[in-house]
N, C-alpha and C positions, 0 to 999 in steps of 0.2 A: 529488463533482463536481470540486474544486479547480479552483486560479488559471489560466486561459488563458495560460500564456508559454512555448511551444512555438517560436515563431517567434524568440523572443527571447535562450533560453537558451544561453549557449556549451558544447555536450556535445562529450565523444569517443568513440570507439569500446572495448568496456571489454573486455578479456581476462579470462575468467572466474579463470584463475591469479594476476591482480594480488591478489587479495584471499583467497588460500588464507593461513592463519594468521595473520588478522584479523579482528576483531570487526565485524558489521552488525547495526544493529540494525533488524529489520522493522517497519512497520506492520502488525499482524496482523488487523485487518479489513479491509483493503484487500486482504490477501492474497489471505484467506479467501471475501470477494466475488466475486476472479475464480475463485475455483474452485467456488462455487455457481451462478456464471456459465454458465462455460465447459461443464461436467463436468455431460453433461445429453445423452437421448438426441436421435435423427432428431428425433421429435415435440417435443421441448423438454423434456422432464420430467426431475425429480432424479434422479440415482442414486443407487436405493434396494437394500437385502438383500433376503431370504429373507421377511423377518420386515413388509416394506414400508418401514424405517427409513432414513433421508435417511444417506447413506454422502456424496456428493460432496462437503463438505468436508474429510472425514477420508481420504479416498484422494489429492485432493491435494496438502493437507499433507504426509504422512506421505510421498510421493514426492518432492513438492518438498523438504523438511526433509531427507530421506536424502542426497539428491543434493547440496544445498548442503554436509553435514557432510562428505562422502565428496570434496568437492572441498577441502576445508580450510578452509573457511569458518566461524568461530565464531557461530552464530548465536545472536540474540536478539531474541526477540518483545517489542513492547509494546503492549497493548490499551487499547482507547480508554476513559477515564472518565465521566465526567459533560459533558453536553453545553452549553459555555457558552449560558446563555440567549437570545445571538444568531441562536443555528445552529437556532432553531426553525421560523424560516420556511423555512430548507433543508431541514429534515428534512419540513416538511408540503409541501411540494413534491414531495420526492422519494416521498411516501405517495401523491401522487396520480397520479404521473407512474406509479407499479407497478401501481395500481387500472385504469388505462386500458390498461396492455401487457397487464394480465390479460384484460383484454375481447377485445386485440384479438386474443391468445391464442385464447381459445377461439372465435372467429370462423374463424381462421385454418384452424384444425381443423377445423371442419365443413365449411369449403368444400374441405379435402384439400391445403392451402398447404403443404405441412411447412416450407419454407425460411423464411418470412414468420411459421408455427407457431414455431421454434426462434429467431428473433431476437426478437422478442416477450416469449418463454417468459423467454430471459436476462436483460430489463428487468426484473422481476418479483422478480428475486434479493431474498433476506431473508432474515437470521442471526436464528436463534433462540438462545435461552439458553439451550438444553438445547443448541447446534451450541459456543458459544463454550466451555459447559464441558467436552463431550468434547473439541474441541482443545487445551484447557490437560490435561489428563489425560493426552494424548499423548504432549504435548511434557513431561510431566513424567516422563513412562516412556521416552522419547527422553533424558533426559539435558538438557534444552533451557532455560535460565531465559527465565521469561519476566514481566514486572508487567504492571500498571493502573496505567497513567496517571493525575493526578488529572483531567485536562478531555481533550484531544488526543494522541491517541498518537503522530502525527507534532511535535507538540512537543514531548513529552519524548524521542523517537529525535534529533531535533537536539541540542536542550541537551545527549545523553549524546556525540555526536560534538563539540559544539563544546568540554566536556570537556577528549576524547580520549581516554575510557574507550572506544570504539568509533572504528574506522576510519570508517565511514562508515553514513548510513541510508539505506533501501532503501523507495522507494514509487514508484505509478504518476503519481502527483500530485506538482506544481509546490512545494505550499506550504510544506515541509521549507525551502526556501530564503528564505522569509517568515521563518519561524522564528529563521533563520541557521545553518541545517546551512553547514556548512563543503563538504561533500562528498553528491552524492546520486549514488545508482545505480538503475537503472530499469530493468525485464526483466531480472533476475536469474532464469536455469533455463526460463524463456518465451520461448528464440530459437525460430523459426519464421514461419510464415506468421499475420497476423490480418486477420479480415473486417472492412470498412471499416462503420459500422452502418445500413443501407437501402441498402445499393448491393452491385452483385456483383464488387467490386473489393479484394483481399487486398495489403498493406503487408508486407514485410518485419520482423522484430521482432529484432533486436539488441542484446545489453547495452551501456548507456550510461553514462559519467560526467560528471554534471556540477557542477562548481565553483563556488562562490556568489562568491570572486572574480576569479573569471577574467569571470565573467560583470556583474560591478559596474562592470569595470576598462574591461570590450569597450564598454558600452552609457551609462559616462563618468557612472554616478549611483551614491547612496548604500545604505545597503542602507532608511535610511527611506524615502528616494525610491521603492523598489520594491515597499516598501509602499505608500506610498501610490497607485502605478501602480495595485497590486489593487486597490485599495479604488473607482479610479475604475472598473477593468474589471469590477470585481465579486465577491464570494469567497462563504467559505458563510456569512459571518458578515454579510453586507449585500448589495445587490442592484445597484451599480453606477450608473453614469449610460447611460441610455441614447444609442445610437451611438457610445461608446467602447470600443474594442480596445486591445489592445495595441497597436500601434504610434503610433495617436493618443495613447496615454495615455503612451507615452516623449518624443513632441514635447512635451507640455503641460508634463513635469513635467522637460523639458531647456531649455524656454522660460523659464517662470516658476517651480520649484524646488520647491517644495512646492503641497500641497491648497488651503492659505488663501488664499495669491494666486490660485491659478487659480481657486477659487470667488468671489472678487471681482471678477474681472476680465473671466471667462466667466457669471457669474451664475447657475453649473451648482449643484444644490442637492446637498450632501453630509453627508447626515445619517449621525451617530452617529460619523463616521471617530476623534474621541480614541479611544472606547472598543475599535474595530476597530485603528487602531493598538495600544492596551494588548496586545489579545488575541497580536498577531503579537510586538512589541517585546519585551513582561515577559508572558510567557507564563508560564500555572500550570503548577510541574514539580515532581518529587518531588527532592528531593537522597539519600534513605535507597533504594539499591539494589543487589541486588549480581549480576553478570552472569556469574558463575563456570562454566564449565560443569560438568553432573553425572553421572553413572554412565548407561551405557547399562541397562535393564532388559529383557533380553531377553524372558524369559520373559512376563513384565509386558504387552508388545506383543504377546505372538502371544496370550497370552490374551484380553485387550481387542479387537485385531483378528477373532483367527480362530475363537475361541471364541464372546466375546460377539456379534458384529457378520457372522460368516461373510466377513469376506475369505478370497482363495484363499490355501491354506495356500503353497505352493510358493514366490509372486510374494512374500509377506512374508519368508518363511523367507531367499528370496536375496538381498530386499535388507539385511536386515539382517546377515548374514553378511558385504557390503561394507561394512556399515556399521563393524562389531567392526572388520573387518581395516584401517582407517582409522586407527578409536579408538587402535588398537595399534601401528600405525606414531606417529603422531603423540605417545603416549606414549615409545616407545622413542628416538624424534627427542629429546623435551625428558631425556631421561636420559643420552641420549650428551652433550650437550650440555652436561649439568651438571657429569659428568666430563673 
């Protein structure tokens, strides 16, 4: 779901070559979501093999991951861990909110909707454990490091940027900046066209950069201050006050400074915010990781790909041949250089 500060954030427009021969580290459920999303027929359904077997998040990954290494880009995944106790009423939320798209799914079908059929079908998105480990298997045959997080996987991609062992993390969500990424990027390898959701109106999609200080410095608060902005707008870890947005929520806390004033003085009830601060502040992160990249396994992929799973031999074969011929400049680059 993440923090509402769309309106609020100072982004720029981000040239994919800024970040050839630097490390990002992904959120890799967030990735993988929009490709169990997006990657789905007319009627809404998975794309699946020969064999019936759920292909759309391993097609792509394995796209998107080729294209990000083949532009220079050091990638690195990190998946999500354990989910702080908080984020249970987001998660049972978002179980109900998929129950009802299913409904309204198969409604949609029978009455021959397909457009109404396929956005429906998208809400519904759900990673299985058997999707999370064929994409670690991937990306382990890609050459790709990736961890587990101990709770957030967008908080340990920040702490690894705030670092500096990484340039910068990459998510579709706000909250990396919560966190204190220094640097976030956003539609990395997703420019194009996107459907706005119940409306027949398509946005533009651009990569973005946005700066956690530039963005501090614009809107004249702290980075706890914007914490605690969330916490009044709402996050996955509490539910907010109602009728505050963001921009109410940047008066309030440019007014009177923090939570505890404003809850005295508004008499707005704000439960649990120490603990939701804890969560964003002194977030659980691993310090034991190492982000090296590894050996491309050719072989390895077209087996797993075209053998096990029947991808087209041809579409694998070419990309990975861009792939090698990258590998191999990028190596020849670090050896001229060492000379």
């Amino acid at each position: 779901m993440g923090i509402k500060l769309t309106d609020l954030v100072v982004k720029r427009p981000l040239m994919e070559r800024e970040l050839s021969s630097r490390a990002v580290a992904f959120d890799a459920y967030n990735m993988l979501y929009q490709f169990v999303s997006s990657i789905r027929t007319p009627e809404g359904y998975l794309l699946t093999n020969d064999d019936g077997m759920v292909i759309s998040h391993l097609k792509g990954l394995f796209s998107r991951t080729c294209k990000l290494i083949a532009d220079g880009v050091d990638t690195v995944f990190i998946f999500d861990g354990i989910p702080h106790e908080l984020k249970k009423g987001t998660l049972d939320l978002r179980r109900e909110r998929k129950e009802k798209a299913q409904r309204q799914w198969e409604e949609a079908l029978e009455r021959g909707d397909l457009e109404t059929a396929r956005t429906k079908a998208m809400q519904t998105s759900r990673l299985t454990a058997e999707m999370v480990d064929q994409s670690k298997r991937l990306l382990d045959l890609l050459g790709v490091p990736h961890m587990v997080a101990p709770s957030d996987g967008e908080a340990q991609a920040s702490y690894m940027c705030s670092k500096g062992d990484v340039y910068a993390a990459s998510s579709h969500d706000f909250d990396s900046l919560l966190f204190g990424c220094p640097l976030l990027v956003r539609n990395i390898g997703s420019t194009g066209k996107r459907k706005l959701p119940g409306r027949k109106a398509w946005v533009s999609v651009e990569p973005e950069m946005i700066s956690l200080d530039d963005t501090l410095s614009t809107l004249e608060i702290t980075r706890e201050q914007l914490v605690d902005m969330a916490i009044m707008i709402g996050t996955d870890f509490n539910e907010g006050v109602k009728g505050i947005g963001p921009k109410k929520a940047l008066k309030l806390i440019k007014e009177f400074g923090n939570i505890e004033i404003i809850s005295k003085g508004s008499r707005i009830p704000l439960l649990e915010y120490d603990e939701v601060r804890k969560i964003f502040l002194q977030p659980n992160v691993n310090n034991d990781y190492d982000i090296r990249q590894g050996k491309l396994d050719m072989n390895g992929v077209k087996e797993f790909l075209i053998e096990e799973l029947s991808f087209g031999e041809k579409g694998v074969e070419k990309t990975l041949e861009t792939l090698k011929s990258r590998r191999e400049q990028t190596s020849q680059s670090s050896l001229d250089s060492f000379f």
